[in-house]
N, C-alpha and C positions, 0 to 999 in steps of 0.2 A: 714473464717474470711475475711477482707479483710478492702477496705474501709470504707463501713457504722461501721463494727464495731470500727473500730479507731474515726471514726465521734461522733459515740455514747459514746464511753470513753470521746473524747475531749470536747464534750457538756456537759458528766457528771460533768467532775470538772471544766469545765465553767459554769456551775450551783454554784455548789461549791464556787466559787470564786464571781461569784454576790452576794451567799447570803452571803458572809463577808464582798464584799462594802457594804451591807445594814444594816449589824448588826452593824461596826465599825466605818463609815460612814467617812473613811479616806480623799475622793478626789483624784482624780484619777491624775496619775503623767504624763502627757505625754512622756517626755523624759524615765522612766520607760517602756512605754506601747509599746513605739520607739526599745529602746533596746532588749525588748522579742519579738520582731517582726522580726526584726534583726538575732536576735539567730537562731528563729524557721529558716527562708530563710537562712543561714549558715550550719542549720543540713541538712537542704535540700538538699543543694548543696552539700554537701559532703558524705550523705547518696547517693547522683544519682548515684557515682562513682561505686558504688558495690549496685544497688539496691535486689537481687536475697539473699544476705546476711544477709542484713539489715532487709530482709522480712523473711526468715528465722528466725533470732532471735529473732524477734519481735512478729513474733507468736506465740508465747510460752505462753501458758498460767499463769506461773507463772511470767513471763517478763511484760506481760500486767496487770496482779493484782495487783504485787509487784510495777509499776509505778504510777500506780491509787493510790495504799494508800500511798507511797512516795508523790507526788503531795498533794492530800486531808492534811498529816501533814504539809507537808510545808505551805499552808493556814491557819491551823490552828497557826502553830508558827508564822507563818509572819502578819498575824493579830493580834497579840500582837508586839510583838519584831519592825516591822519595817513597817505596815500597807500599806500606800501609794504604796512606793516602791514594795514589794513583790506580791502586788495583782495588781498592775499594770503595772508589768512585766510579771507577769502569763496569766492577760489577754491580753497583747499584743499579746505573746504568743501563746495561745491557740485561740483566732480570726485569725489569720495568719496562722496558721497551719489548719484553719478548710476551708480558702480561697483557701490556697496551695491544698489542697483535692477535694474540688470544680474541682477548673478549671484543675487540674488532671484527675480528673473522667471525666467531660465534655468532655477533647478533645481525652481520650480514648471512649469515647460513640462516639461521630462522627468519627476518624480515622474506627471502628467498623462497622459504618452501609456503609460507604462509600467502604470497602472492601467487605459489602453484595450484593452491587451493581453491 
């Protein structure tokens, strides 16, 4: 597993989460999208503290399923119940976290080839 496959989860229900702005056609909240952006770089930083843990757990493949359909309902109830807000917290969310991944992987690829050298 690793990072594509989180990338791949986090694009799925960022899939997810467009096609409820498209169906519900809330408007997207910035201060919402601010907040989940927010959150995601908080878990981060506090997931850093014990990263070896967090990667443990996390790979579990019930930990990774049971997230995905936890997430997918919550779009489905927050598309009704509070639209705006819920789907533009998630995608604050879930863009931030896919950025955090990004430049993750990138400057482990370079620290990487620079030790090949």
């Amino acid at each position: 597993m690793g990072a594509r496959t989180d990338a791949a989860l986090a694009l799925l229900v960022l899939v997810a989460v467009g096609t409820a702005f498209v169906i519900v056609e809330p408007g997207i909240s910035w201060v919402a999208a601010s907040i989940g952006g927010l959150g995601t770089l908080g878990f981060e930083l506090a997931a850093a503290r014990d990263p070896d843990a967090v990667r443990r757990y996390w790979e579990r493949p019930l930990i990774q399923g049971g997230s995905v359909i936890l997430a997918l309902a919550g779009i489905a109830v927050g598309a009704v119940v509070a639209p705006s807000s819920v789907l533009s917290v998630m995608c604050g969310a879930l863009v931030t976290y896919l950025v955090v991944l990004f430049v993750v992987q990138r400057d482990a690829n370079a620290e990487s080839s620079v030790n090949r050298e």
